[in-house]
N, C-alpha and C positions, 0 to 999 in steps of 0.2 A: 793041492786042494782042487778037486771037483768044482762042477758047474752049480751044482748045488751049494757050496761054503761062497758063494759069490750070491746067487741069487738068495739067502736068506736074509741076510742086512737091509738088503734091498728093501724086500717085501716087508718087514720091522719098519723100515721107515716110511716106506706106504702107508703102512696100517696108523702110524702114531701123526702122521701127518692128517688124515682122516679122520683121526679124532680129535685134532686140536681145529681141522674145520670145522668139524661139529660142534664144538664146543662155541667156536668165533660167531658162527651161525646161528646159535641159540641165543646168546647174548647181544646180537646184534642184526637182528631179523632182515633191516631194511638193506644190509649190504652184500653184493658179488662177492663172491670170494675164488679166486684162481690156488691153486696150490702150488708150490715150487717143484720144478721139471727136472732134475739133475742138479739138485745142489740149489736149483734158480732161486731168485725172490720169491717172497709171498704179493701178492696182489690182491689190492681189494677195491670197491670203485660202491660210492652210494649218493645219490641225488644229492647237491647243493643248496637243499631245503626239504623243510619237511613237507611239502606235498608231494603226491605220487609220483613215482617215475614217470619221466614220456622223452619222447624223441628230442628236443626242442629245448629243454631245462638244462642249467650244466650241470656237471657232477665234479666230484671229489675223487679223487684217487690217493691211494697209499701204498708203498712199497716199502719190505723191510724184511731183515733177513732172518728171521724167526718169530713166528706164531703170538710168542710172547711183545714183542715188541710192534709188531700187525695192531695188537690187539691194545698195545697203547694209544696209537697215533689214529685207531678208529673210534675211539673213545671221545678224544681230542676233539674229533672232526665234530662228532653226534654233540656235543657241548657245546660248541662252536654254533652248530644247526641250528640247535633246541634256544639257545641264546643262554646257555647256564655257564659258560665259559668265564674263565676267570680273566683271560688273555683282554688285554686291553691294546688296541694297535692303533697310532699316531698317524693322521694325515698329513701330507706333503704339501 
């Protein structure tokens, strides 16, 4: 097998990777999205409330190893933000 039967999987998974950015991106306007580099995580990072982004606010970050499961835990986070969340968490 050629140079070519190596670089075409490659580029498939560029391209499907790109779409499922697009996709996270559209659904989820207010957050970064990094793509995964070799296999890498997916990454994504959006403000720890719902006002604008700025230097100085914290953020939220998410890590996970396919698109689909990105696209759970940023979900989670925007319900969590928004205050729609079902999650109830106990003080110490």
């Amino acid at each position: 097998m050629g140079a070519e039967g190596v670089e075409a999987p490659v580029a498939l998974r560029g391209e499907a990777d790109l779409a499922e950015a697009i996709i996270l991106l559209r659904d989820h306007p207010q957050w970064a999205i990094w793509l995964p580099a070799s296999s890498g995580d997916w990454i994504a990072i959006r403000p720890a409330s719902s006002r604008p982004p700025s230097p100085e606010l914290p953020t939220i970050w998410v890590h996970a190893d396919t698109a689909s499961e990105l696209a759970n835990l940023m979900q989670a986070a925007d319900e969590q933000v928004s205050g729609r969340s079902d999650l109830h968490y106990e003080s110490s």
